[in-house]
C-alpha positions in Angstrom: 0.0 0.0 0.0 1.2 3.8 -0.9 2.3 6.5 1.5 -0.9 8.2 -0.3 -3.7 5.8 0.2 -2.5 5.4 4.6 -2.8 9.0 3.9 -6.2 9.3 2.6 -7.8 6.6 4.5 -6.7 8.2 7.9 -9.0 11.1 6.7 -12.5 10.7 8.1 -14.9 13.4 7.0 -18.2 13.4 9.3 -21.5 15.1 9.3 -20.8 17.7 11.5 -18.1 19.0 8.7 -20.4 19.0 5.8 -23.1 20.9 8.1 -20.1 23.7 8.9 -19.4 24.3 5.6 -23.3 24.7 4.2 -24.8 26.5 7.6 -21.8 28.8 7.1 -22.8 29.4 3.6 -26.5 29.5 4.0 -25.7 32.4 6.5 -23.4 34.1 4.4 -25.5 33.9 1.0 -28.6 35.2 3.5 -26.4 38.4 5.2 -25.0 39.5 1.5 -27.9 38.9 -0.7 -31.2 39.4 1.6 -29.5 42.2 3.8 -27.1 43.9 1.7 -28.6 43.3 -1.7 -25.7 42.0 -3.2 -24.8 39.5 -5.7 -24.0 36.0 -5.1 -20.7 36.0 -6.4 -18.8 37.3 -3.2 -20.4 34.8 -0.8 -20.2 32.0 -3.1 -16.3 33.0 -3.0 -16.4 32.9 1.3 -18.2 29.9 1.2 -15.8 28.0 -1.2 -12.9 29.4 1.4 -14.9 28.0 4.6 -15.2 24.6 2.5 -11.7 24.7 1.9 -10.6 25.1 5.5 -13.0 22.6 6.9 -11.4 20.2 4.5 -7.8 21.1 5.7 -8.4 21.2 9.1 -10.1 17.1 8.1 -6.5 16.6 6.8 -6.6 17.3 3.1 -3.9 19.3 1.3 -4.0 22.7 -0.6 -3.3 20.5 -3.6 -6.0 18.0 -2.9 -8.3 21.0 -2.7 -7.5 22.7 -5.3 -7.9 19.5 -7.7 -11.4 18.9 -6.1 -12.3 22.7 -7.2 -10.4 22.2 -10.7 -12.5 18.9 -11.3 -15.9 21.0 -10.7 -14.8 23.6 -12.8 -13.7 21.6 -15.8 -17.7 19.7 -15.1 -19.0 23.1 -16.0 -16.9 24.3 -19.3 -19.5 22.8 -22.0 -22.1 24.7 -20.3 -19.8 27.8 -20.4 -19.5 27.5 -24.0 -23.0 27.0 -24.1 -23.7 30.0 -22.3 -21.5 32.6 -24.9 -23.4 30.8 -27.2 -26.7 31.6 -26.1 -25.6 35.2 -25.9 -24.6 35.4 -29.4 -27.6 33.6 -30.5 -30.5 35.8 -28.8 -28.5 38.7 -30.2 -28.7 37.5 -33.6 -31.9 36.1 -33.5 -33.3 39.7 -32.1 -31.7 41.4 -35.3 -33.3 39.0 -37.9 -36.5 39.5 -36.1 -36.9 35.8 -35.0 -37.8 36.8 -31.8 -39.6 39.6 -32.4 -41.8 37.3 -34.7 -42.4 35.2 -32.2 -43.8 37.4 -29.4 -45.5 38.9 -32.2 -47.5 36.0 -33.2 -47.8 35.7 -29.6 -49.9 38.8 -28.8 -52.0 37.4 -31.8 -54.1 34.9 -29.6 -54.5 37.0 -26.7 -58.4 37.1 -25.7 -60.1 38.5 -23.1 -61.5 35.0 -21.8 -58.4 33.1 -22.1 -56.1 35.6 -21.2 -54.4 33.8 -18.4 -53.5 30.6 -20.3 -52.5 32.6 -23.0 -50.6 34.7 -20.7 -48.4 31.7 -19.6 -48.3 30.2 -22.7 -46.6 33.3 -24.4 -44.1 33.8 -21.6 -43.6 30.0 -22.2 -42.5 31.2 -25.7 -40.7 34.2 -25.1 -38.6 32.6 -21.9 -37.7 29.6 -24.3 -35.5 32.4 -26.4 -34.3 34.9 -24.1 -34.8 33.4 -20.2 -37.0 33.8 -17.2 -36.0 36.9 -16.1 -36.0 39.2 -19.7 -39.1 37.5 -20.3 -40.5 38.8 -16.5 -39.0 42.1 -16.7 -40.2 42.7 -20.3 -43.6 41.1 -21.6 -44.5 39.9 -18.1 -44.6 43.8 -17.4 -46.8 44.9 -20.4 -49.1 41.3 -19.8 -49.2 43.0 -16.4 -50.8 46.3 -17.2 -53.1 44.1 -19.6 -54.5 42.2 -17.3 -55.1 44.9 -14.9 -56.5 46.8 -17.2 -59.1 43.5 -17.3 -60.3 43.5 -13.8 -58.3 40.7 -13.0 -56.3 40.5 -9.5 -52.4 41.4 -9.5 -51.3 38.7 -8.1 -53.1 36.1 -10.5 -51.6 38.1 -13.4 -48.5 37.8 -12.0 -48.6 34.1 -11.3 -49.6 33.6 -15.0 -46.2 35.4 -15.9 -44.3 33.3 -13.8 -45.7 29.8 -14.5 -45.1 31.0 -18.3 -41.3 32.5 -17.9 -40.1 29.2 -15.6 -41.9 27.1 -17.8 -39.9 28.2 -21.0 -36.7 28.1 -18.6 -37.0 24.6 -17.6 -37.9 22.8 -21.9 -35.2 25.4 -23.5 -31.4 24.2 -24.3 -30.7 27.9 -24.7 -31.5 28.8 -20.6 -28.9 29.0 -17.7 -30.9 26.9 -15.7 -31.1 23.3 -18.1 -27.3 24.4 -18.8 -26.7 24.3 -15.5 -28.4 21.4 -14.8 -26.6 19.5 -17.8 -23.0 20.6 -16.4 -24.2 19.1 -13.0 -25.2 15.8 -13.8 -22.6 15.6 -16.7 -24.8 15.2 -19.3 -25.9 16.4 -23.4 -28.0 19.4 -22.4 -30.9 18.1 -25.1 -30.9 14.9 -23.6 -32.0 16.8 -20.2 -34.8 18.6 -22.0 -35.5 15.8 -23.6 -36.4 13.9 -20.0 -38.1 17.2 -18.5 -40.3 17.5 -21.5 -43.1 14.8 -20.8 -43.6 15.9 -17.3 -43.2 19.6 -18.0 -46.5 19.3 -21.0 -48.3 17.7 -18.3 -47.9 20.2 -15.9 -49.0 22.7 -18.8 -51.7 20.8 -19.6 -53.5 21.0 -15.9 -52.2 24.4 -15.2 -54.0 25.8 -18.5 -56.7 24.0 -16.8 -56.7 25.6 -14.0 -55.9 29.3 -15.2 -58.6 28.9 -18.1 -61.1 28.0 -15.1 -60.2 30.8 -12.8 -60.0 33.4 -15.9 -64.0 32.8 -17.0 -64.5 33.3 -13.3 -62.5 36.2 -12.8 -63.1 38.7 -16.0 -65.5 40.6 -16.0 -68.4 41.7 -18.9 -67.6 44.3 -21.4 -64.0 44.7 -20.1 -61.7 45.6 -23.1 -58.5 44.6 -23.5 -57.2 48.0 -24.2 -54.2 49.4 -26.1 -51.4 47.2 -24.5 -51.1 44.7 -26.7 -51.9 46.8 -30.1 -49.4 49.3 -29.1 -46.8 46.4 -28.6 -47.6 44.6 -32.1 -47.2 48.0 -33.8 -44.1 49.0 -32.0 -42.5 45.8 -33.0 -43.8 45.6 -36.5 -42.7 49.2 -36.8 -39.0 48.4 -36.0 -38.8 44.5 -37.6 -40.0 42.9 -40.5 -42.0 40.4 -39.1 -42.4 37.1 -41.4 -42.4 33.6 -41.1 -39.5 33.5 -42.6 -37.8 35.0 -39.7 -38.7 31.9 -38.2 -36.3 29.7 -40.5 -33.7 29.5 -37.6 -35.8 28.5 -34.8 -37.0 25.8 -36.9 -33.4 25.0 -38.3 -32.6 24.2 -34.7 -35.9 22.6 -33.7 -34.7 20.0 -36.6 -30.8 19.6 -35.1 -32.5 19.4 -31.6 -34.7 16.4 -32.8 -31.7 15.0 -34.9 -29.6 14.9 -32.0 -27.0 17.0 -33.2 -24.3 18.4 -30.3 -25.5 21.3 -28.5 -22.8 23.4 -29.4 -23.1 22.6 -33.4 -26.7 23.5 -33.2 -26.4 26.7 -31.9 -23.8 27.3 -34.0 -26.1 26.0 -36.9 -29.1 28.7 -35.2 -26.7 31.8 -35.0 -25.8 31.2 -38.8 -29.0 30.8 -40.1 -30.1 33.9 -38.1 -27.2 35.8 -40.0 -28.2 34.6 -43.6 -31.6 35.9 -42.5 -30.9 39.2 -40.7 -29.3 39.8 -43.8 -31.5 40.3 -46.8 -34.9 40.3 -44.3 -33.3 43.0 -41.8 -31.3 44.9 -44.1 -28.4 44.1 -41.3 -24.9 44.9 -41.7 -22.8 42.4 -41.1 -20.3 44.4 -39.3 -23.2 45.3 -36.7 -24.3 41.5 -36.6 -20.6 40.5 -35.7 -20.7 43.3 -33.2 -24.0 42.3 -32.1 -22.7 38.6 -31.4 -20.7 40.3 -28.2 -22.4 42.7 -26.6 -25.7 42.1 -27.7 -28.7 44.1 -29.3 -30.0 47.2 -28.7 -33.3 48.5 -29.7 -33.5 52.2 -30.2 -37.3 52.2 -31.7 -37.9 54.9 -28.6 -40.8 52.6 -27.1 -39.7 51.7 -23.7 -41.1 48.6 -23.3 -39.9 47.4 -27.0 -36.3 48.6 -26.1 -36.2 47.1 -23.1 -37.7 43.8 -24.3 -35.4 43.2 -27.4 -31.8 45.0 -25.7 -30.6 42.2 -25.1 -28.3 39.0 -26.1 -24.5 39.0 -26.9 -21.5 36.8 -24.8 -21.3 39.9 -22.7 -24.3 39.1 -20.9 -23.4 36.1 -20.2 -20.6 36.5 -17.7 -22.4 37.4 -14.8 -24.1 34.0 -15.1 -20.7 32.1 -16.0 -19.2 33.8 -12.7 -22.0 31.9 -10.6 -21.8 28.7 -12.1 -18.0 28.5 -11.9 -18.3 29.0 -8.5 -20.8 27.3 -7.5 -19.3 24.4 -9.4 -15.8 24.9 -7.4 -17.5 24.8 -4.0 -19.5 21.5 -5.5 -16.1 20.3 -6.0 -14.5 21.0 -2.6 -17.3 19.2 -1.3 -17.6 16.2 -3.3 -14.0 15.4 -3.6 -13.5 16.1 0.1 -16.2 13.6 1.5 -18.3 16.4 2.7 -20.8 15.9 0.4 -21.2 12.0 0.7 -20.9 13.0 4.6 -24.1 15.6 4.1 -26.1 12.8 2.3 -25.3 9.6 3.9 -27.5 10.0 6.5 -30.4 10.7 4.0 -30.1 8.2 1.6 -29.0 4.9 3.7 -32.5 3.8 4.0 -33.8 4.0 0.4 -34.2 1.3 -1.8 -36.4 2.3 -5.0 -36.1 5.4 -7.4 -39.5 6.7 -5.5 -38.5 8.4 -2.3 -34.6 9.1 -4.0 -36.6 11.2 -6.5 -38.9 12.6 -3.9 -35.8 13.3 -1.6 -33.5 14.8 -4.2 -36.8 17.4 -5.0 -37.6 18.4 -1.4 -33.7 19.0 -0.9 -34.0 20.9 -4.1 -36.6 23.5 -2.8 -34.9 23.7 1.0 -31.7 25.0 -0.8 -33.6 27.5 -2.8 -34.5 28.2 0.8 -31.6 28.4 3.1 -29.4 28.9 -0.1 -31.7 31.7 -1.5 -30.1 31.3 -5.3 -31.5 29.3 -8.1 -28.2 28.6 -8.9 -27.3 26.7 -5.9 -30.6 25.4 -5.7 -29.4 23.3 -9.0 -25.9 22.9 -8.3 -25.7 21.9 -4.5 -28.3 18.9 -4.5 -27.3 17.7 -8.2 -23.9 17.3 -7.2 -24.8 15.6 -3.5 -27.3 13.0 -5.1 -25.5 12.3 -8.9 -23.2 10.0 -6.9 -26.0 7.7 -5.2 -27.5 7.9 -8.2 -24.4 6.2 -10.3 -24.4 3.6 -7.5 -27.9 2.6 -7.8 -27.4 2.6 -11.7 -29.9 5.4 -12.1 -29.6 7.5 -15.4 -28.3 11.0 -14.3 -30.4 12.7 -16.5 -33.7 11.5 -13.8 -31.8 13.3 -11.1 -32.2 16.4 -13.7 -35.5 16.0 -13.7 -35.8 16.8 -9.8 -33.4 19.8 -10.3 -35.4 21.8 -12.4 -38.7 20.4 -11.8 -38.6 21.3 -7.9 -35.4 23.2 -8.1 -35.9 25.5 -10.5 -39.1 26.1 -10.7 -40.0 27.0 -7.0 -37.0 29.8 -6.7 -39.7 32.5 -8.0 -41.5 31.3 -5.2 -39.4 32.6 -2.4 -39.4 36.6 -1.1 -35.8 36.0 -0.4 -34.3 34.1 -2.9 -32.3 36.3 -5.9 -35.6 35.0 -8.3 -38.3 35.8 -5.7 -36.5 39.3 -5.1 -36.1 40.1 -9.0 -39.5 38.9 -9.8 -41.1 40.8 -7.1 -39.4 44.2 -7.6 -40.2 43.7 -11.3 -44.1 42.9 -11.3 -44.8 45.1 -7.8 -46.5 42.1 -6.4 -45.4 39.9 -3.2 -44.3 36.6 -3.8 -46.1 35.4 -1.1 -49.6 36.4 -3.3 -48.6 35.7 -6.3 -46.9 31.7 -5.4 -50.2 30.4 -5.0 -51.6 31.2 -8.6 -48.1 30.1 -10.9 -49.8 26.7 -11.0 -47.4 25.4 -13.1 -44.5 25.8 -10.5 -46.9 24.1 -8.4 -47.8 21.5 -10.2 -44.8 20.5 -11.8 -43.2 19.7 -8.6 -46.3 17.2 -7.4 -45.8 15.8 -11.2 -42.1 15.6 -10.8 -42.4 13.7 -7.1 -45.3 11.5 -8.1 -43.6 10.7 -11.9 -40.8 8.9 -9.6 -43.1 7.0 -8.1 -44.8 5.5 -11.2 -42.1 4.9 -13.1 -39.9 3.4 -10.2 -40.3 -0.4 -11.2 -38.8 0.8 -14.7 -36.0 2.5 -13.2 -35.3 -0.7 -11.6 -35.2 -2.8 -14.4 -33.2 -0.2 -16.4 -30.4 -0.2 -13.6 -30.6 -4.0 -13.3 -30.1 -4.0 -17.1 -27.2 -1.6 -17.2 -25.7 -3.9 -14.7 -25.9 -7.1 -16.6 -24.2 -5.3 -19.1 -21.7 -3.8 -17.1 -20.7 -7.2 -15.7 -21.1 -9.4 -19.1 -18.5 -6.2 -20.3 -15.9 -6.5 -17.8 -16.2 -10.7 -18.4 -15.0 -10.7 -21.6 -12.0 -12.5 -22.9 -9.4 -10.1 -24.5 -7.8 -12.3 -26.8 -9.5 -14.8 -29.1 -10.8 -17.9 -27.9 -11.6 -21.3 -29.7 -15.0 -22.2 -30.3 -14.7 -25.2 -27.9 -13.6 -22.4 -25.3 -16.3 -19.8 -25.8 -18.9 -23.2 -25.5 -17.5 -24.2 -22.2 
């Protein structure tokens, strides 16, 4: 045996050291963010440093350390390439009016009856190209004013927004949040949308359901719909050429999406095709569009909700979200490749025996870090990386536990006064999240369809795991050389 491994196994990382390091970062994530209004970065920073000296004073090395951080990082570096990618595709896709289009068309089907399902269902469409939060802070503003202007109660209005914006966040390969998510559990970010899909369009379904319901309840006779929406349609056709053919790269990436290209060809594919379009359709320069690709779009049509809904896009804007996930993804590395994690987690998981209550446990844990870790960031990142490992030793496909972390940990972040989402969201629409959580259905519902979906489907995750172990073993007993048919018969 090697001076190394008596070294290692004279380590002994218990409980009690895992707790240290995540109280300590709970508290600090709560005092800088919640108190001070600050960003995440700087805490995430202190709490990677408190990890780190929990793990020496446990008896690991600098170097040892600093390899556990370097191995999170390196997790993370297709979904940082992702992430510039995104940036230079909204930007391009804003200036060959593909998005533009699509909330277009979007304002199209907006009727007073059905105003709330078709509120979440455009939000759904605009958050699936430019995210959650441009989606709440630009049409979930004007869909606000609209459905005020109805008769209908702030806080439902708002909860349509939501369920919409987190909806498109949680099916879309171009979001933080299923990038994230794909770095985490080390897998193709189309095969994690792929798995979220089925239950996501359920959750739709019943939460169209229910806001379709409450909206014939809720509006009133005779109320119109006002200007909102015309003034939005004209401001936008004003400044774009709005065409289906401005559609052509959407759809081009639809197609690599279902042909299982790589996500970093297809979006690759998507900004091209949104360059040969911005071109002739747009009159774009291509100097602008190459500047564009950087630091992003800006509208100047003089309409303040149309410039601040389409200024956006470019790799630029992505670095405040790279920052996060980098370190998030080092202080996920400290604490896996330290023990603390497996120490946090042991406890938890001894007992369980079937995909069921794993899946249930891996979502609650999800929505008590957007809690006591109030950052949608961490509510990914910190269970993903605790539960990916008992998932691998139960022979569970990864890409389940991604279901869990966007379908409880994504989704209920908006739904927290002080989490970063639940304090953007709030300051943006005016409304408490504590009235509006109880009407975005969807982040409701997706959650009970998340939980229960692991029950259901828990006898086929079994027989899946027992198969990939078969497999495994038959693999590892193979002869390596050539063996005569008498052989291979015996």
């Amino acid at each position: 045996m090697s001076a190394k491994e008596v070294k290692i196994k004279t380590k002994e990382t218990k409980t009690i050291h895992a707790l240290i390091s995540v109280v300590i970062m709970a508290a600090l994530m709560f005092i800088c963010i919640v108190a001070f209004g600050a960003d995440p970065q700087v805490p995430l920073v202190l709490g990677c440093l408190v990890a780190g000296i929990v793990a020496a004073v446990i008896g690991y090395s600098w170097d040892e350390i600093l390899e556990g951080m370097i191995d999170g990082i390196t997790q993370s570096l297709e979904a940082v390439l992702i992430l510039l990618l995104i940036g230079v595709l909204v930007g391009i896709w804003i200036a060959s009016g593909t998005v533009p289009t699509m909330i277009y068309y979007g304002l199209t089907i907006i009727n007073v009856q059905f105003f709330l399902p078709a509120s979440m269902a455009i939000c759904a469409l605009v958050a699936f190209a430019i995210g959650s939060w441009g989606t709440v802070g630009t049409i979930g503003i004007a869909l606000m004013g609209i459905g005020i202007a109805l008769g209908l109660p702030a806080p439902l209005v708002a909860g349509s927004v939501i369920s919409g914006a987190y909806l498109g966040e949680i099916i879309s390969p171009l979001s933080d949040a299923t990038n994230l998510t794909a770095a985490v559990v080390g897998r193709n970010v189309f095969d994690v949308v792929k798995r979220m899909i089925p239950l996501a369009a359920i959750a739709f379904v019943i939460s169209e359901v229910m806001y379709l319901v409450v909206g014939l309840m809720s509006v009133g006779a005779g109320v119109d719909m006002g200007n909102g929406a015309a003034e939005l349609m004209e401001g936008i056709s004003s400044a774009f050429n709005v065409s289906p053919i401005a559609l052509i790269p959407m759809v081009v990436m639809v197609v690599c999406i279902v042909m299982k290209v790589p996500a970093i060809v297809s979006m690759l594919i998507g900004a091209l095709c949104g360059v040969l379009v911005a071109l002739p359709l747009q009159g774009a320069a291509l100097a602008d569009l190459i500047e564009i690709s950087y630091y992003g779009f800006v509208s100047e049509t003089g309409l303040a909700t149309i410039d601040t809904l389409l200024t956006a896009g470019g790799m630029g804007s992505m670095l405040y979200t790279i920052s996060i996930v980098i370190i998030a993804m080092a202080f996920g590395g400290i604490m896996k490749s330290t023990g603390q994690m497996d120490a946090l987690i042991r406890p938890l998981v001894s007992k369980i025996r079937s995909f069921g209550p794993m899946n249930a446990l891996a979502s609650v844990f999800c929505i008590v870090s957007n809690v006591v870790l109030p950052d949608q960031y961490l509510g990914i990142s910190v269970p993903g990386q605790m539960f990916s490992g008992e998932y691998d030793k139960r022979g569970i496909d990864r890409t389940r536990l991604s279901n869990a972390l966007l379908g409880s940990g994504a989704v209920t972040s908006p739904l927290i006064p002080w989490n970063t989402c639940g304090i953007y969201c709030m300051s943006i629409l005016g409304v408490s999240a504590l009235a509006y959580a109880p009407f975005a259905f969807f982040d409701i519902v997706v959650v009970v369809v998340t939980i229960a979906a692991g029950f259901f489907v828990s006898g086929k995750v079994r027989r899946e795991a027992e198969a990939a172990h078969a497999s495994s073993q038959s693999s590892t007993n193979e002869v390596p050389v050539q063996a005569e048919p008498e052989q291979l018969q015996a």
